[in-house]
KOLZAKOL-569044 format. One record per residue (C-alpha): x, y, z; residue number from 1. Coordinates in nm, 4 decimals, padded with zeros to 6 digits. Layout:
N
[r [X; Y; Z]; NUM]
...
This chain:
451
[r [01.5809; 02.5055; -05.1494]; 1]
[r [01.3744; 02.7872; -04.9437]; 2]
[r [01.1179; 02.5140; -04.8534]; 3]
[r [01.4125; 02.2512; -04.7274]; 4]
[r [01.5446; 02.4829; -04.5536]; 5]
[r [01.2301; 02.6360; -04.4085]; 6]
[r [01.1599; 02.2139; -04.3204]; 7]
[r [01.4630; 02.2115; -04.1699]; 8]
[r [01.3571; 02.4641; -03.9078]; 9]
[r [01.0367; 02.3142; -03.7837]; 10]
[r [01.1695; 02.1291; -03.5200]; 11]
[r [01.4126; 02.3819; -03.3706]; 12]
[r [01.0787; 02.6333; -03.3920]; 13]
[r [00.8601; 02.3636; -03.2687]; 14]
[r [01.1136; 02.3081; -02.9514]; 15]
[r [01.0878; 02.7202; -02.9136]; 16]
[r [00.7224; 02.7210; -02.8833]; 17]
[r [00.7191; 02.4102; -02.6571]; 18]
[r [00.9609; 02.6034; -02.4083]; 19]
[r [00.7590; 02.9005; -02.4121]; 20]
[r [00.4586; 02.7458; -02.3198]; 21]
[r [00.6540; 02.5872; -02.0854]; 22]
[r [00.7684; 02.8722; -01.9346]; 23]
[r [00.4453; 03.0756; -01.9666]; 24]
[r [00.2495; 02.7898; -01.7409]; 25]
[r [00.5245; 02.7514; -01.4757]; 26]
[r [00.3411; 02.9980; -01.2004]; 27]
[r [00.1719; 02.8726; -00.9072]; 28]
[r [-00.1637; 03.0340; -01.0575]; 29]
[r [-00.1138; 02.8660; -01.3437]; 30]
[r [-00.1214; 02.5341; -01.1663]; 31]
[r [-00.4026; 02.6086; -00.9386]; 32]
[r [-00.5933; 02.6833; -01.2896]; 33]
[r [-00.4961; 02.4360; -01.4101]; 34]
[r [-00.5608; 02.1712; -01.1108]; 35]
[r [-00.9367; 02.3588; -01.1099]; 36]
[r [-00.9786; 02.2377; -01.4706]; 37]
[r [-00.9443; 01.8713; -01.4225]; 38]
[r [-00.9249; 01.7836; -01.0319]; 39]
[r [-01.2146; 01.4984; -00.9659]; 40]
[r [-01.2635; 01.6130; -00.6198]; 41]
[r [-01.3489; 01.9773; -00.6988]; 42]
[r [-01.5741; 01.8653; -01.0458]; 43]
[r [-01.7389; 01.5869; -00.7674]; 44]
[r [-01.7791; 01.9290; -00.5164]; 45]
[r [-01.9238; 02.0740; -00.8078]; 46]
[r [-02.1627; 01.8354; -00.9681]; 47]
[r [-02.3219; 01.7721; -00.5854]; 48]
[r [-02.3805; 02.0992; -00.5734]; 49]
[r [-02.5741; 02.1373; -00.8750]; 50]
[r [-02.7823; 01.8029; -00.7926]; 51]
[r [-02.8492; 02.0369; -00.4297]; 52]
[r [-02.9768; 02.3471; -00.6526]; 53]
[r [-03.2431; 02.0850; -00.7799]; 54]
[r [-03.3657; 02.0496; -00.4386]; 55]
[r [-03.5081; 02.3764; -00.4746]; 56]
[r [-03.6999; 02.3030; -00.7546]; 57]
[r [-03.8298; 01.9249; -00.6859]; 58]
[r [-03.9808; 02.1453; -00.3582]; 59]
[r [-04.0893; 02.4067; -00.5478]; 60]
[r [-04.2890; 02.1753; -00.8244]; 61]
[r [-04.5416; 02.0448; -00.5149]; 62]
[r [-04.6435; 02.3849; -00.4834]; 63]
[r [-04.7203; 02.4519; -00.8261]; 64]
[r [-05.0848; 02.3251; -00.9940]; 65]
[r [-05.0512; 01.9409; -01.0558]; 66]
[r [-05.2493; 01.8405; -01.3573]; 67]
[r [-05.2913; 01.4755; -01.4584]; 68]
[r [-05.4833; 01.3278; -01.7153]; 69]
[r [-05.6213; 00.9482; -01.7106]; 70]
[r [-05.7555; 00.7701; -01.9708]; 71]
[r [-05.9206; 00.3825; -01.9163]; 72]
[r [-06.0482; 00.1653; -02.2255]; 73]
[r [-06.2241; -00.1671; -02.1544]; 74]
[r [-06.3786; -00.4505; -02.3903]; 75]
[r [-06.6696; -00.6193; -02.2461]; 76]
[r [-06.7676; -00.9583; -02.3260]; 77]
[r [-07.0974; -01.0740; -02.1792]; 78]
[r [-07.3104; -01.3755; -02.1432]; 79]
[r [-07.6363; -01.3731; -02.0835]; 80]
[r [-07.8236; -01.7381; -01.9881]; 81]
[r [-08.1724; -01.7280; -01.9274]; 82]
[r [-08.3733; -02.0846; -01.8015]; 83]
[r [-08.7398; -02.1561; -01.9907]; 84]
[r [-08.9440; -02.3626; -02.0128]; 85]
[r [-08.7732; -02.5114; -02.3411]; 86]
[r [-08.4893; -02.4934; -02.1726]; 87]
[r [-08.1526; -02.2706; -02.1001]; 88]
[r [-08.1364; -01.9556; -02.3710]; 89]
[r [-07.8149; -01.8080; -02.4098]; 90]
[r [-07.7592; -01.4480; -02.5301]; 91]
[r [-07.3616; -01.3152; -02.6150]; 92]
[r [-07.3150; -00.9296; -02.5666]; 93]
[r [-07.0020; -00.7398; -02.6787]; 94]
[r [-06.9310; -00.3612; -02.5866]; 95]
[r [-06.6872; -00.1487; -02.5245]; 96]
[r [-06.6005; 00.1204; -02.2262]; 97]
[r [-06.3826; 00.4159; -02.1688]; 98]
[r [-06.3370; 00.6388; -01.9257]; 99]
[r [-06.1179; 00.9509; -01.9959]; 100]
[r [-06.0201; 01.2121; -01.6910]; 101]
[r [-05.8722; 01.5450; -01.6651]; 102]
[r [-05.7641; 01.6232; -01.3088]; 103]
[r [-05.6542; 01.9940; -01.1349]; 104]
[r [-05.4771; 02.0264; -00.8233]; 105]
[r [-05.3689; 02.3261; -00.6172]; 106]
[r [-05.2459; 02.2998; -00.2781]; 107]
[r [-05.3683; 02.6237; -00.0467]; 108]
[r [-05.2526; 02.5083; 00.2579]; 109]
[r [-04.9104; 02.2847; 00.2536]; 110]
[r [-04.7038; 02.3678; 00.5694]; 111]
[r [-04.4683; 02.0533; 00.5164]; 112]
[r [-04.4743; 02.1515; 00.1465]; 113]
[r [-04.3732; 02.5279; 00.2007]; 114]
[r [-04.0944; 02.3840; 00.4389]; 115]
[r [-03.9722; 02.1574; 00.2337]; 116]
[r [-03.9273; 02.4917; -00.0367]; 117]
[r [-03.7101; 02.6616; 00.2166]; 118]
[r [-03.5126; 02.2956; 00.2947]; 119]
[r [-03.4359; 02.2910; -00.0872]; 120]
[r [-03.2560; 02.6125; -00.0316]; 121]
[r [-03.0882; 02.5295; 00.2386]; 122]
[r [-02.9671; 02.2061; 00.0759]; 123]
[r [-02.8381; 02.4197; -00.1897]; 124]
[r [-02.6588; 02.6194; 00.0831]; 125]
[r [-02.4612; 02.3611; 00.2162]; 126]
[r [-02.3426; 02.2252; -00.1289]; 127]
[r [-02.2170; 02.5283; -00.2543]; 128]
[r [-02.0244; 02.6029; 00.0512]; 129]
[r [-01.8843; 02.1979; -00.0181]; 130]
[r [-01.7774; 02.3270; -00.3033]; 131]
[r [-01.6189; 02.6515; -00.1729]; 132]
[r [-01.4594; 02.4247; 00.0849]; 133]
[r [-01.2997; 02.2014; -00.1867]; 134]
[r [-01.1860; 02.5015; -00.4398]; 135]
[r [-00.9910; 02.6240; -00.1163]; 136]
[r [-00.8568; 02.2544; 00.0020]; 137]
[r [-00.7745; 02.2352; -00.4149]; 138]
[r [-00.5487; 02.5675; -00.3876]; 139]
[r [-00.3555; 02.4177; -00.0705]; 140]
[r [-00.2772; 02.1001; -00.2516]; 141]
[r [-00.1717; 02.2440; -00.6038]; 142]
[r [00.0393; 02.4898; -00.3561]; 143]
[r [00.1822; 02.2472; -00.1686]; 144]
[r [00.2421; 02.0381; -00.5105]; 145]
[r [00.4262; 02.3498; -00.6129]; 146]
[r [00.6501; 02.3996; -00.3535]; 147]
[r [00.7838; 02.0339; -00.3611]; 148]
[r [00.9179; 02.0289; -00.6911]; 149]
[r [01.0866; 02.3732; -00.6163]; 150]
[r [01.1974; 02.1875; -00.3219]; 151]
[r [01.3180; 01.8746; -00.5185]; 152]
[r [01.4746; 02.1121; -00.7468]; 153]
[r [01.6906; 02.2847; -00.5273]; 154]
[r [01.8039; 02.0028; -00.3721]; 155]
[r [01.9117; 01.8142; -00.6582]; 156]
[r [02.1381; 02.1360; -00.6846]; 157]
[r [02.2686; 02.1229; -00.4294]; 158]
[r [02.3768; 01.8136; -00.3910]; 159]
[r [02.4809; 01.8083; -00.7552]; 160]
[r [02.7843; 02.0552; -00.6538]; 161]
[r [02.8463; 01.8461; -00.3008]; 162]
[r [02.9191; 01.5456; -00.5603]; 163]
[r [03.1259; 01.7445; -00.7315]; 164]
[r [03.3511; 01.8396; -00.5295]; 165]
[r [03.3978; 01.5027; -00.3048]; 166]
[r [03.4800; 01.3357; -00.6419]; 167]
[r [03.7497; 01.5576; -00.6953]; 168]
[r [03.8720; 01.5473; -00.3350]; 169]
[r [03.8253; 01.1062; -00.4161]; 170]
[r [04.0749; 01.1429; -00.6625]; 171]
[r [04.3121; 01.3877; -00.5077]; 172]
[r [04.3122; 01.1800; -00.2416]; 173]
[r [04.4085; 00.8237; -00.4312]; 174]
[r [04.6797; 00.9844; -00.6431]; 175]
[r [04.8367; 01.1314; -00.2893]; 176]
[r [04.7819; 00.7429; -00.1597]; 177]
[r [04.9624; 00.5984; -00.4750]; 178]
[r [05.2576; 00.8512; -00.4545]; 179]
[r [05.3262; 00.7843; -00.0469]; 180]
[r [05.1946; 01.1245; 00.0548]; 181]
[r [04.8159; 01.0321; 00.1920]; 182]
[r [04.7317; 00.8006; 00.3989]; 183]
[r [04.5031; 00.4632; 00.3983]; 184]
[r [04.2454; 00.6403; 00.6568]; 185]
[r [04.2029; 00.9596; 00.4527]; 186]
[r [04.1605; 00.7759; 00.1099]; 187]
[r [03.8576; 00.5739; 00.2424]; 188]
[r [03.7399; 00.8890; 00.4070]; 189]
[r [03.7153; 01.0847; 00.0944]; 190]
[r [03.6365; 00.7733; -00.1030]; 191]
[r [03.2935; 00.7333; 00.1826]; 192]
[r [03.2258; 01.0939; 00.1515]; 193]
[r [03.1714; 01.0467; -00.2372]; 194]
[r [02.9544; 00.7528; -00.1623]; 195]
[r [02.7162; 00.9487; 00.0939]; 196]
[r [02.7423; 01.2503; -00.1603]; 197]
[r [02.6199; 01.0358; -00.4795]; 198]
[r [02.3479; 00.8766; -00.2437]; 199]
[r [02.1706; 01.2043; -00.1686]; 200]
[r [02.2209; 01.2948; -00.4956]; 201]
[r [02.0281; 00.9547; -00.5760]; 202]
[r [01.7744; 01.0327; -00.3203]; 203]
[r [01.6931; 01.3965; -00.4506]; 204]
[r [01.7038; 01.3055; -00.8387]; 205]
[r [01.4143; 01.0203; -00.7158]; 206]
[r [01.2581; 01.2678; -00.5022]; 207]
[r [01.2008; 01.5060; -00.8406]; 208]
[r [01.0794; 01.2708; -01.0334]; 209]
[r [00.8326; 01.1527; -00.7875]; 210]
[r [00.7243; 01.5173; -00.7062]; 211]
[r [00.6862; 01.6016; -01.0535]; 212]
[r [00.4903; 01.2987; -01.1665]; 213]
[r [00.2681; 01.3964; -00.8301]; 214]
[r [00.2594; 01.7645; -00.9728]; 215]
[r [00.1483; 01.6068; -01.3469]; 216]
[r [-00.1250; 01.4205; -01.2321]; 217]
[r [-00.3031; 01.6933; -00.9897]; 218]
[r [-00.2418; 01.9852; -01.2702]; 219]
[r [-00.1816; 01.8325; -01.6055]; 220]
[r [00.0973; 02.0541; -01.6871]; 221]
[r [00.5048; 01.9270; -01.6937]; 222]
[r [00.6797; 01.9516; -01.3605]; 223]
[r [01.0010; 01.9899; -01.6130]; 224]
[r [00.8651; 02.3725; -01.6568]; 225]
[r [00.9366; 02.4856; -01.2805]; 226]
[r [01.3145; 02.4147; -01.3794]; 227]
[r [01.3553; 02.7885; -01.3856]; 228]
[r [01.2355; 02.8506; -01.0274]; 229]
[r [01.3720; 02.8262; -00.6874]; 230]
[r [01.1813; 02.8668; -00.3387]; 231]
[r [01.1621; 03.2127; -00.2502]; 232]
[r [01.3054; 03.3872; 00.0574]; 233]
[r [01.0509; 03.3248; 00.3325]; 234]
[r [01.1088; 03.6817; 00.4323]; 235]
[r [00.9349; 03.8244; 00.0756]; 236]
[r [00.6254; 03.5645; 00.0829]; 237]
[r [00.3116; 03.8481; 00.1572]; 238]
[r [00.1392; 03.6504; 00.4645]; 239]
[r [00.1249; 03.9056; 00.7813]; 240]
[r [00.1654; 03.7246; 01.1106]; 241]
[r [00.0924; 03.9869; 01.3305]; 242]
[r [-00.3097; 03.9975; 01.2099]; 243]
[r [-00.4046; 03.6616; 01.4080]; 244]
[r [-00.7154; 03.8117; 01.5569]; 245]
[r [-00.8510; 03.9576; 01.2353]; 246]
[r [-00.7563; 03.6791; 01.0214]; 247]
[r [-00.9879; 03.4231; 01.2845]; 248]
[r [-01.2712; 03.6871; 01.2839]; 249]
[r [-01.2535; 03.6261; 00.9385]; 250]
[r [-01.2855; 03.2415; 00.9389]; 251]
[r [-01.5472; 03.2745; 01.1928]; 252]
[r [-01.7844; 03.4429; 00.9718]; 253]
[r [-01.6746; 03.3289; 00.6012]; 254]
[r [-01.5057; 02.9602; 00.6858]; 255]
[r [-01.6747; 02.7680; 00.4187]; 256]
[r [-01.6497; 02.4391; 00.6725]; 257]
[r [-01.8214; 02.6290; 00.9357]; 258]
[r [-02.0639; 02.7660; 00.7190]; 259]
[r [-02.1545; 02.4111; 00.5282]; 260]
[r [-02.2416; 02.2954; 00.9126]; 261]
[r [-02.4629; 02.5771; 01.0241]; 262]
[r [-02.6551; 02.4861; 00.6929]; 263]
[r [-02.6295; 02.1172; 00.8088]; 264]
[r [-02.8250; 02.2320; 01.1366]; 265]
[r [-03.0559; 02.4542; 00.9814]; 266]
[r [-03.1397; 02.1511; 00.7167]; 267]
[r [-03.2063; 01.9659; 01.0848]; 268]
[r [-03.3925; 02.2096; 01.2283]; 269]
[r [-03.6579; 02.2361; 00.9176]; 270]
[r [-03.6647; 01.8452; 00.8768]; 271]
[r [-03.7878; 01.8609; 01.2818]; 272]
[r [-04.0719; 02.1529; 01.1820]; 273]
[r [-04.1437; 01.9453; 00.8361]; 274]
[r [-04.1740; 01.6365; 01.0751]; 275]
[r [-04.4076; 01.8990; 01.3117]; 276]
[r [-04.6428; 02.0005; 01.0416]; 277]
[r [-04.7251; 01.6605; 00.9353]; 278]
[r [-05.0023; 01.6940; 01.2546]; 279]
[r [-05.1543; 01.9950; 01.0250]; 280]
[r [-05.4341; 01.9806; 00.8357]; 281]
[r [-05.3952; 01.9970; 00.4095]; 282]
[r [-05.6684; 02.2196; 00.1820]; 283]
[r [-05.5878; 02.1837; -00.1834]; 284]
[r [-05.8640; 02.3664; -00.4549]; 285]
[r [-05.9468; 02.0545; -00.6787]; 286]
[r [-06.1254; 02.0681; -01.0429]; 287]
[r [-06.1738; 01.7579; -01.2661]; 288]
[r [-06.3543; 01.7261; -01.6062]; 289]
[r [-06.4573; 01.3108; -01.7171]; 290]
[r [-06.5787; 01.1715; -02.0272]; 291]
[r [-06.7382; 00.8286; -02.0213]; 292]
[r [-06.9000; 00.5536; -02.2162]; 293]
[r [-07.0159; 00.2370; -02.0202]; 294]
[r [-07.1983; 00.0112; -02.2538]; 295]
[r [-07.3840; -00.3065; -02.1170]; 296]
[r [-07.7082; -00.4572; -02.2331]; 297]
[r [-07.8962; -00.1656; -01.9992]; 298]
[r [-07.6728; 00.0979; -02.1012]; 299]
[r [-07.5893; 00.0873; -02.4530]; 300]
[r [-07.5145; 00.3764; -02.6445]; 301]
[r [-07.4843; 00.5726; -02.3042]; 302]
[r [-07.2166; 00.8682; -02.2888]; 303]
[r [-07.1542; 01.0392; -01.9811]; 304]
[r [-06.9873; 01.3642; -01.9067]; 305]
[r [-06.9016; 01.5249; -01.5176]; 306]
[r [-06.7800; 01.8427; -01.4335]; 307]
[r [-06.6387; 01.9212; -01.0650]; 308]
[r [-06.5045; 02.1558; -00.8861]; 309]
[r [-06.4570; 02.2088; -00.5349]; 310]
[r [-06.1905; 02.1591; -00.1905]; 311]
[r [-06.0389; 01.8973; -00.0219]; 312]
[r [-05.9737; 01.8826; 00.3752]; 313]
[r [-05.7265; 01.6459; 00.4872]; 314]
[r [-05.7060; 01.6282; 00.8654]; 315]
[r [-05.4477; 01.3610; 01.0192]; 316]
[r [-05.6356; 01.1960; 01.2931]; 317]
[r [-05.3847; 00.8888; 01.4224]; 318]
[r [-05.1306; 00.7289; 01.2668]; 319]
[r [-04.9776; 00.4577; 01.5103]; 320]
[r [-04.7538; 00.7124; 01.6504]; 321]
[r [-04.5629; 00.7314; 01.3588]; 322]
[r [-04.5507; 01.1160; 01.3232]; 323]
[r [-04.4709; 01.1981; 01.6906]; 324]
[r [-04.1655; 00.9492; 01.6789]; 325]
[r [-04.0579; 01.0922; 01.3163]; 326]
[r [-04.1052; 01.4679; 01.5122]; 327]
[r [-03.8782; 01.3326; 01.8037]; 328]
[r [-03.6237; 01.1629; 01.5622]; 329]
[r [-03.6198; 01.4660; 01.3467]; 330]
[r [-03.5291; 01.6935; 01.6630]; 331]
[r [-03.2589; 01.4683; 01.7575]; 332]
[r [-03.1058; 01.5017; 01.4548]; 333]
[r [-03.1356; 01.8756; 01.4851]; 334]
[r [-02.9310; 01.8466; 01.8262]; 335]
[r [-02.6541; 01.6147; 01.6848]; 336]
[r [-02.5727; 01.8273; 01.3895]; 337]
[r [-02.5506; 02.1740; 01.6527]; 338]
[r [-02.3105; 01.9482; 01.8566]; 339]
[r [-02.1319; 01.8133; 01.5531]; 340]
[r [-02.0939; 02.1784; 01.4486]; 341]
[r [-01.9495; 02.2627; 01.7899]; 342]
[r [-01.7058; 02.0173; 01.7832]; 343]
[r [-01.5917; 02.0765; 01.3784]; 344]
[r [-01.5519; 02.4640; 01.5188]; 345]
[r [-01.3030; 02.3480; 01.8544]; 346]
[r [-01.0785; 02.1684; 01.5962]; 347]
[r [-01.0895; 02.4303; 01.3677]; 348]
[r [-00.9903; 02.6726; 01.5984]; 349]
[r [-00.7136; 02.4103; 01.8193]; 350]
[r [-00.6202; 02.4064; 01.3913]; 351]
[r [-00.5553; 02.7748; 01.3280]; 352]
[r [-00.3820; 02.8143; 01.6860]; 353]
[r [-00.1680; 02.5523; 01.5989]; 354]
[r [-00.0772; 02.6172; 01.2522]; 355]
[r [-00.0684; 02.9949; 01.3631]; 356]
[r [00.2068; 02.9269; 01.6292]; 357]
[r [00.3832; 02.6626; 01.4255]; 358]
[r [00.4357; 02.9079; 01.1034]; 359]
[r [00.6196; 03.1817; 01.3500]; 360]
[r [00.7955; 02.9062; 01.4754]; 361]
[r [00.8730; 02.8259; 01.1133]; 362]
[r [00.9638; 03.1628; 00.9752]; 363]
[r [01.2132; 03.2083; 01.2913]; 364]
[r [01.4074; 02.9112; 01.2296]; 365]
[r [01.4053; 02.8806; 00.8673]; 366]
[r [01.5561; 03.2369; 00.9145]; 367]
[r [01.8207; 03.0936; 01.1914]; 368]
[r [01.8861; 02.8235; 00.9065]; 369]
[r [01.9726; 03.0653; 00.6281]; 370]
[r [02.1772; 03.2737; 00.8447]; 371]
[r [02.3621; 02.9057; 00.8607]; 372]
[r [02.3388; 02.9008; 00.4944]; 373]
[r [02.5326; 03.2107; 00.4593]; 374]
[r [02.7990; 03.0948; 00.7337]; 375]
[r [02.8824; 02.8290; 00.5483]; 376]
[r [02.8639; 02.9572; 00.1580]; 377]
[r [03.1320; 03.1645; 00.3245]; 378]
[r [03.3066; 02.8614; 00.4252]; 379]
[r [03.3188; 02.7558; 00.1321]; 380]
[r [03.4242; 03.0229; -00.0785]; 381]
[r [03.6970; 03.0314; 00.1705]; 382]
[r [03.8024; 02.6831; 00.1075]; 383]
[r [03.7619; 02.7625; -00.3028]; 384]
[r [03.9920; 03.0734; -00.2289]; 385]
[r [04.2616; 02.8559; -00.0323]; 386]
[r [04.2587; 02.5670; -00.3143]; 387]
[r [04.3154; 02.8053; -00.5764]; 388]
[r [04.6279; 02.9588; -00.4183]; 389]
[r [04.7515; 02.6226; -00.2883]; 390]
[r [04.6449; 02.6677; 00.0744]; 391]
[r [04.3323; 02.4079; 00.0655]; 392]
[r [04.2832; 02.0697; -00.0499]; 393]
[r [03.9968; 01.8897; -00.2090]; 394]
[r [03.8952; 01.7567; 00.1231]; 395]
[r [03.8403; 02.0955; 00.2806]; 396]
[r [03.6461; 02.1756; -00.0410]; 397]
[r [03.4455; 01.8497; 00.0081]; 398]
[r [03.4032; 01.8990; 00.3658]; 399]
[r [03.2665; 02.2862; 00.3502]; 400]
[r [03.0258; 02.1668; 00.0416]; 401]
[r [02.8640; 01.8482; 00.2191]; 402]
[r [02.8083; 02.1088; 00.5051]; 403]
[r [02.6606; 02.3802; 00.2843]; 404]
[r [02.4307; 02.0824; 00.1113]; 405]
[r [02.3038; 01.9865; 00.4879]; 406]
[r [02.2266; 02.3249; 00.5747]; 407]
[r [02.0978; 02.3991; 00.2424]; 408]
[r [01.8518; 02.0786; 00.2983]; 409]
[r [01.7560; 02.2119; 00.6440]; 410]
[r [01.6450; 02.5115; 00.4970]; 411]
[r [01.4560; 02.4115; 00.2107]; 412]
[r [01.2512; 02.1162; 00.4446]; 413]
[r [01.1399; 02.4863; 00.6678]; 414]
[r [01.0566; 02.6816; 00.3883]; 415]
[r [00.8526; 02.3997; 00.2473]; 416]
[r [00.6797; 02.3357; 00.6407]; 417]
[r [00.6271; 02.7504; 00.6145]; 418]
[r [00.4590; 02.8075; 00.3383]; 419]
[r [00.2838; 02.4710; 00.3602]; 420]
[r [00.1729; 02.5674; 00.6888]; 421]
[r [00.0059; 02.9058; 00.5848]; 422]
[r [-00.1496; 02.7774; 00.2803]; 423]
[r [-00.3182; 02.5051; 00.5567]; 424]
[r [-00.4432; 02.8386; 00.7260]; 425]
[r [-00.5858; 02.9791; 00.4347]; 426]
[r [-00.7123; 02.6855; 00.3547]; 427]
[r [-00.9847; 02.7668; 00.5909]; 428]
[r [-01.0864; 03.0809; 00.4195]; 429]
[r [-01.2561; 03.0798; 00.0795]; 430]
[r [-01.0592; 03.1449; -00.2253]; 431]
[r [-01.2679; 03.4555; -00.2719]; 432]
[r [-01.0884; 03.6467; 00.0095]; 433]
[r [-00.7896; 03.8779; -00.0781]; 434]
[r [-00.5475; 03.7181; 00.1384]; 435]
[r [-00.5482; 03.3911; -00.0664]; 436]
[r [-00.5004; 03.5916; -00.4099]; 437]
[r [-00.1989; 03.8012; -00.2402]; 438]
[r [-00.0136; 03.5351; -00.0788]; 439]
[r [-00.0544; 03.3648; -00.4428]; 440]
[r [00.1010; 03.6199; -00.6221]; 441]
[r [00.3751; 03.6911; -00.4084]; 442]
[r [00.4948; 03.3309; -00.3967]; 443]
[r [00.4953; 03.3813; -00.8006]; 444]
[r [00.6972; 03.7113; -00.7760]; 445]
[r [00.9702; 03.5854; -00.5057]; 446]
[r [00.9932; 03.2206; -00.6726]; 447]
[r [01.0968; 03.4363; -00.9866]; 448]
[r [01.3754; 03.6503; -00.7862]; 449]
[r [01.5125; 03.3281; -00.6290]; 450]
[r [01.6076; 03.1785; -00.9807]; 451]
């Protein structure tokens, strides 16, 4: 009995621990950990990266000692005719030769191959700030996947209670019709209102869904687990807007963006001295030990062995002009990528401005709309207050909660633009930076107090 009983319980304790964990992985860090674990983009960022780190190394391997060994094995077969006086004389020969080789390299002077070195790191450079670039793009979208199904949440509440409330007024209104005391005109009025009502309702409950199956795919976790949380008041989200100086000094020197294309140009600019060097001369130390047999009807049983050691001067006389127009390409390239970088910095900058102005915008009238919000929750409760005493109808009820649902919309599409917009601004920063982790956390601990 114990045990059937105990069997009994699994499923109400397994339903427990499912809504815990639920409710333990319903942050916004939570999702951004969890969007870091699986996104492709970021684990593509990340695997290019790592193939740019082996730049360094494929550079740094030509100026290590190169050491080959060779090894040749050849069966002769020989025929030997010689004319008399009897006639032709024929003589068959068989023997075998080898040659086996033991080669030492070591470059002393390798301009092109000591630039290349420094290229490798610079290669490296620009694909770990890729990836910086995409771990900070990969916070703005699991943010911005966040804040819609908050969004889509609220709204569904809202309108949930505007349906509510225009079916009752529906019905008051067709029993007044029936009895002689409403009229045609107000019947289909409250009888439309109920159909716009249960359409936005519609629209929101399909606007969840789709924002949580969006959320599911970018972090893995259930979009059913954010149930709990509302959008926070814009007023408590940590992001200072009177810092806009600082905040651009900041992306000027640690932008990951900017950054990745001032390693683009100095990639450029050591292709164009690689491309220079290639008029230098080369001295590399060589060394080589051989051991060879060569038999032939002269040389049979013959072994030879060769030691040598000594340098070897390469100096570049002409090459069809092939080095001078690979110098010339190389240094155009150089100039496109600082002009490329100039023009990535203007629309970074023309960004920030933008964004900048367009989240005080924000934050000014998503307060103006929540001062709205509170005009007409007070509507409302006026309306409740008359109905209850006989004072109101339905239809005032109705009327005050389809307005309170607009409003309520209006305010939830600015928060969303707001904190959209200055997750796009730190979006240029790299996660690394304390504003990110702040603004993080305080969207956690105001989306709690909005429940």
């Amino acid at each position: 009995m114990p045990i059937a009983r105990f069997a009994l319980r699994l499923p109400a304790l397994a339903c427990l621990v499912w809504a815990f964990n639920a409710s333990a992985q319903d942050s916004l860090s939570d999702a951004v950990a969890a969007a870091q674990s699986k996104d492709p983009a970021l684990q593509s960022a990340s695997l290019n990266r790592e193939a740019a780190r082996l730049n360094i190394w494929i550079a740094g391997s030509r100026l290590l000692p190169q050491l080959t060994f060779q090894e040749t094995r050849q069966n002769t077969n020989q025929t030997t005719t010689q004319d008399t006086i009897a006639g032709p004389v024929a003589r068959d020969f068989v023997g075998q030769s080898y040659n086996k080789q033991l080669s030492l390299r070591q470059g002393v002077i390798r301009a092109r191959d000591v630039e290349g070195y420094r290229q490798g790191h610079l290669q490296f450079e620009y694909g770990d700030q890729k990836y910086v670039s995409a771990q900070a793009d990969l916070w703005s979208r699991a943010t911005g996947a966040w804040l819609d199904v908050l969004a889509a949440h609220s709204l569904v509440d809202v309108y949930l209670r505007a349906v509510q409330s225009a079916s009752e007024s529906a019905q008051q209104e067709i029993k007044r019709y029936k009895v002689g005391d409403g009229t045609k005109d107000s019947r289909a009025e409250a009888l439309a209102q109920l159909a716009q009502a249960k359409a936005m309702l519609l629209d929101s409950e399909l606007n969840l869904k789709a924002r949580e199956r969006a959320y599911m795919l970018l972090t893995g976790l259930p979009g059913e687990g954010l149930a709990k949380r509302r959008l926070p008041i814009e007023s408590t989200v940590k992001f200072d807007g009177s810092q806009r100086d600082e905040l651009w000094s900041l992306v000027l020197s640690t932008a990951p963006e900017l950054r990745a294309a001032r390693a683009t140009q100095n990639v450029s600019l050591s292709r164009a001295n690689q491309a220079l060097y290639d008029h230098l001369p080369t001295l590399d130390l060589v060394a080589s030990a051989s051991s060879a047999q060569n038999d032939s009807t002269n040389t049979l049983g013959y072994r030879y062995t060769n030691r040598q050691v000594g340098a070897q001067l390469v100096v570049p006389l002409f090459s069809g002009g092939g080095v001078e127009a690979s110098r010339r390409q190389a240094v155009a390239s150089y100039e496109a990528s600082v002009a490329d970088g100039e023009a990535l910095l203007m629309r970074v900058e023309t960004q920030f401005m933008a964004d900048w102005a367009s989240q005080a915008g924000l934050l000014e009238r998503a307060q103006a709309a929540r001062s709205l919000v509170v005009a007409a929750q007070e509507q409302r409760r006026a309306a409740e207050l008359g109905l209850a005493k006989g004072l109101r109808t339905w239809t005032e009820l109705s009327n005050a909660d389809l307005l309170l649902a607009r409003r309520s919309s209006d305010l939830v599409n600015l928060q969303v633009s707001l904190f959209k917009t200055q997750a796009r601004i730190l979006s240029l920063l790299p996660i690394q930076v304390p504003a990110w982790d702040e603004w993080v956390k305080s969207l956690d601990s105001a989306s709690q107090q909005g429940r």
